[in-house]
N, C-alpha and C positions, 0 to 999 in steps of 0.2 A: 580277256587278258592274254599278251601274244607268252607262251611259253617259252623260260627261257632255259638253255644246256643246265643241268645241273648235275655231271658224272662228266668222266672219260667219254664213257658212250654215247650221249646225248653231244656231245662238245664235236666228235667222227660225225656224228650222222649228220649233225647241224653243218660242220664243213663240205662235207660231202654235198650236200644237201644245194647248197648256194653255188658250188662247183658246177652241178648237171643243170641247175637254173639257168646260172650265165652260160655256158654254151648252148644250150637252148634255144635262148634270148637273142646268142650274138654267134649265129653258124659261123666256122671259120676260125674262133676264135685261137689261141695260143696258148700256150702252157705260160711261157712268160708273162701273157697279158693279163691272166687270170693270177700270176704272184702279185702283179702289180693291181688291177683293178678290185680284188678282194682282199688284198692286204695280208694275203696269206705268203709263209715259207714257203720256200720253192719244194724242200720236201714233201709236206704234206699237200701241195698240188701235185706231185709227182704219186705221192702214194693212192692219194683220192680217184685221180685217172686213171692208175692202175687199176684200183677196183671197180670204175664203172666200165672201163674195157672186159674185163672179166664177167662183167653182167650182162655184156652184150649191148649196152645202152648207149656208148660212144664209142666211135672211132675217127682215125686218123682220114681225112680227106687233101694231101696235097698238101704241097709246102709254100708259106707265106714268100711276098716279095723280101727282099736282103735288104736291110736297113746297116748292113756291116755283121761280119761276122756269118756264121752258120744262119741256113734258114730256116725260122722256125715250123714247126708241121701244125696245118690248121685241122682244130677237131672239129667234130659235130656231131650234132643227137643221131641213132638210126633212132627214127620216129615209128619205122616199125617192129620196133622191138616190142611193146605191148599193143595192147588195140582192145576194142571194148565195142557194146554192142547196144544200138539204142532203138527202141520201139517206143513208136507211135502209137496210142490205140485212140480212135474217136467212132461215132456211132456210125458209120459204115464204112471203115477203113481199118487196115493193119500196115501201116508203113515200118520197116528195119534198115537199119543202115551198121554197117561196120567202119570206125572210125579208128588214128591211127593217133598219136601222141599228139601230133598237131593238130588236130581236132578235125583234118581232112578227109573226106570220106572217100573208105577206098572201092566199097561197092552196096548198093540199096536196092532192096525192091518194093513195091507199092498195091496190094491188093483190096479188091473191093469186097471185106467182108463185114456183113452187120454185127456189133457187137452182141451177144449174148451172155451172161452171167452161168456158166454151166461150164464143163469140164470139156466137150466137145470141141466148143473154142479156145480153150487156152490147149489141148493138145495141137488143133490147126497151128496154133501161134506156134508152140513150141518145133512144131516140123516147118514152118517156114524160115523160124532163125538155124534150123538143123540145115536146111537145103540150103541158103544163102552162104553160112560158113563154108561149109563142102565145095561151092561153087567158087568162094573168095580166092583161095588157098593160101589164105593166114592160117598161119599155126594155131591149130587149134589149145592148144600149152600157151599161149601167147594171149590169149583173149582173157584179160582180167574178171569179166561178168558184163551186165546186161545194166540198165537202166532203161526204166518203163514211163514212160511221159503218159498222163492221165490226165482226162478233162474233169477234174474237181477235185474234192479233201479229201486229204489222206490222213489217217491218223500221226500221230508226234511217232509210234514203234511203227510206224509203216505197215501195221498188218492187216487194217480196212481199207477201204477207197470207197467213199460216200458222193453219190453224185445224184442230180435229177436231170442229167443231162442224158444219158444211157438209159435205152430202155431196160427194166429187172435189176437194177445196181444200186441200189439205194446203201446198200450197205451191202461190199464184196469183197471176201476174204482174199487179199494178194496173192497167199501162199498159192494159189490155183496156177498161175502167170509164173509166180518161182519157180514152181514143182514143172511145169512144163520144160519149159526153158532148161532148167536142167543146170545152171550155172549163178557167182553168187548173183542177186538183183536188188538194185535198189528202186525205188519208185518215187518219183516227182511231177506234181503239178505241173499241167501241158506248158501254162503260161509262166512258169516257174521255168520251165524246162527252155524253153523259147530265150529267157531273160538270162542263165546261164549261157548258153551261146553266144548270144551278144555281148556280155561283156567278156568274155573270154578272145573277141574280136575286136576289141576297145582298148586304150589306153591302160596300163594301171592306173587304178582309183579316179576313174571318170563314174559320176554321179549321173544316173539317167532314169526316165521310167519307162517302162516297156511296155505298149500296149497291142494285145493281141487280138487282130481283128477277123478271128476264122468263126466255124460256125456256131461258138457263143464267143462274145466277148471278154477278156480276162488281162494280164498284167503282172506286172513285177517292178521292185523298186529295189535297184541296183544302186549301194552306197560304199566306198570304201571297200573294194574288192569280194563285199558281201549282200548278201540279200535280206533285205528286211521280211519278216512275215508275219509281224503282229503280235498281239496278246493273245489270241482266237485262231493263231496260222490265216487268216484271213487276209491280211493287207495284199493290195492288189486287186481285189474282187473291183474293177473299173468297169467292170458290165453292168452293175448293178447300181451306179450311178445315176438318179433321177435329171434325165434330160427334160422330159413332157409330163409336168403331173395330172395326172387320170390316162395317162396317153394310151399306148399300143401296151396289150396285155404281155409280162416276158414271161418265161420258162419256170420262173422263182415265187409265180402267183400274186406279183406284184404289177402295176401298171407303170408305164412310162420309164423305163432304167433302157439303158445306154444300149444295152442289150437285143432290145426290142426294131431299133434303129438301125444299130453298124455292122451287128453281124453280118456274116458273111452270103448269109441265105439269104439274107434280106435281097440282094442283088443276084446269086443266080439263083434265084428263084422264077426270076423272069426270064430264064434261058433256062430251064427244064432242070437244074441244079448244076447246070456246067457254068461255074464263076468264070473260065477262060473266055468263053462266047461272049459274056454279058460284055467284056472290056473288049471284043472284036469290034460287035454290035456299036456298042460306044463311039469307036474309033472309026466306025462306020456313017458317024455323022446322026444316026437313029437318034428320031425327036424326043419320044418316051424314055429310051435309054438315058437320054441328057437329064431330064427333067429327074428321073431317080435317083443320078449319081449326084444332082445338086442338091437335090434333099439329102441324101448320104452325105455328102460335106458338110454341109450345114449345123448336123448333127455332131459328126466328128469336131469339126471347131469346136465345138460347146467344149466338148469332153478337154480337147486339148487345151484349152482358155484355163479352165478349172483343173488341171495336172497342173499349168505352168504355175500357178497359180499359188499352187499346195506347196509341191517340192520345188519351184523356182531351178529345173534344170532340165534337159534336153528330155524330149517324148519322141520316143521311137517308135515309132509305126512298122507292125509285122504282123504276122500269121497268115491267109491267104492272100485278105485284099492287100495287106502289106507289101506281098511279093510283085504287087499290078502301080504300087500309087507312085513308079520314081517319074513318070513323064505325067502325074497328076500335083504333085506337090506343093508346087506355086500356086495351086490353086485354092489347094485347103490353108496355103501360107497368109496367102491374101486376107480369106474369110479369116482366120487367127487372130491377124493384127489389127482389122478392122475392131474384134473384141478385146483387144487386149490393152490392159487401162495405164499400162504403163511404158512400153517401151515399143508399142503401136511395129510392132515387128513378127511375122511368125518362124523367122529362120532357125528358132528349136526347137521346130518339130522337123525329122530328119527320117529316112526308108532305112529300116533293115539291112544288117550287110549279109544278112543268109534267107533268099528267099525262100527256098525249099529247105524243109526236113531240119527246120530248125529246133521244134521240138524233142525228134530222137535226136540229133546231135548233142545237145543240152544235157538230155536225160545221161547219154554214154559217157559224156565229159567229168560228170560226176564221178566214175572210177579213176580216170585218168590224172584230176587232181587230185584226188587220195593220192594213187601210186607217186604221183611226182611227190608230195608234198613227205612223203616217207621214206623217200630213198636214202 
């Protein structure tokens, strides 16, 4: 239930609140246009920019064209006014990125380390988000906290991360990853994390599912500017989808799941684990290469057939192979509608609009709507 002002104060913050929204939303915007477009007194848009100027959160950019009369001065967000910090971890990588109000990343770096469940690592982690900041030079006062993108379940209080994906982590206490870092942190699901992004890049209240196709398979079901997550926090698990029953053994001790199939290892596994190469090699015209990626589609169709199928709305393709399939599309589109029993089309299945680092984006964005939504 959406809350509704019930004081004085709630009534400020709720005005305020829809104020720093629309110009947000609409750079440029006007003092005027914002009496008019929100229905508010001119004083209290006068008083409410007041105080977001004071918080450092808008200012004044230039003055509009003359429609008669004085011209009015267009505001806008400074988007670097907070900024928030988002990690990656997967089982041989630590990606970081620092992100900026608009969800644009102002600087990232990407290392090759194997995950470990021990205190050794999460100090590594902490001195790499230490170096990257120092390097930024964003306000370190400016940086809300962290968000930690994780490839499996994390408890409802956030203080386990259970996975069998990670070698030694079956069950690892967060607080290791917080206490490093050194700032507040919250933690979400990789493909959780992935699914935030996107729709943060999406329309308001576009309905979609987001499937993440890096090196396990996973997803997110994006409804009404929220995220579905099940009875179990589970909804999403799309890796584990039986495409071949008795098929290829997956990760989960189970055989034949989606998993097994579309991961992303599945394909650079044939170029020494460089996924880039495999789509060179491809593009190279390589006969073995072809033959793998049309089993890979094949596959994929399935899944996508039975998403459209379930939630009847768009399936977004991302995570690694995601960032490779927008000059592949038509292809997997084809296969789609060739299965698809009713509208013989695969045009909703659609690439990612963040090929890289969509998971820490995701993960970091989680501060940044907190902060907006409480201004």
């Amino acid at each position: 239930m959406r809350h509704m002002p019930t004081n004085s104060i709630d009534v400020k913050r709720a005005n305020r609140n829809r104020i720093f929204r629309y110009i947000y939303d609409n750079p440029g915007s006007s003092r005027p246009e914002l009496v008019q477009r929100l229905e508010m007194s001119l004083p209290t848009v006068m008083q409410n920019v007041k105080s977001l100027f004071e918080q450092g959160l808008v200012k004044e950019d230039g003055n509009l064209d003359s429609t008669g009369g004085r011209k009015a001065v267009a505001l806008t967000c400074v988007k670097e006014a907070r900024t928030s910090i988002g990690v990656e971890i997967t089982r041989n990588h630590i990606g970081v990125v620092i992100i900026n109000m608009d969800g644009a990343v102002l600087q990232g770096v990407r290392h090759r380390i194997p995950f470990s469940p021990d205190e050794c690592y999460a100090a590594t982690l902490g001195a790499i988000v230490d170096d990257l900041v120092a390097s930024s030079g964003v306000d370190p006062d400016a940086i809300l906290g962290a968000g930690v993108s994780l490839p499996g379940f994390i408890s409802a209080d956030g203080s386990v991360f259970r996975t069998t994906i990670l070698p030694g982590s079956l069950h690892y206490p967060t607080h290791l990853l917080g206490d490093a870092i050194g700032r507040p942190t919250v933690y979400v699901n990789d493909a959780n994390a992935a699914g935030i992004a996107e729709m943060w890049d999406s329309p308001p209240g576009q309905r979609f599912v987001y499937l993440s196709l890096s090196n396990s398979v996973g997803g997110a079901i994006v409804s009404n500017g929220g995220m579905e997550i099940g009875d179990n926090e589970r909804a999403g698990e799309f890796g584990h989808i039986t495409v071949e029953y008795g098929g290829n053994p997956c990760y989960c001790g189970q055989r034949g799941c989606l998993n097994a199939y579309c991961s992303a290892s599945i394909l650079a596994d044939r170029t020494g684990g460089n996924l880039g190469q495999f789509f060179e090699t491809l593009q190279a015209g390589d006969t073995d290469a072809q033959a793998a990626w049309n089993r890979y589609l094949d596959y994929l169709a399935r899944a996508v057939n039975v998403l459209r199928m379930v939630f009847d709305c768009e399936v977004v393709l991302g995570g690694y192979v995601g960032a490779y399939m927008e000059s592949h599309i038509d292809g997997l589109r084809q296969r789609v509608a060739e299965l698809d029993s009713h509208e013989k089309s695969g045009a909703y299945a659609r690439v990612c609009t963040r090929h890289t680092e969509a998971s820490a984006v995701g993960a970091a964005l989680v501060h940044i709507e907190n902060f907006i939504r409480n201004i």
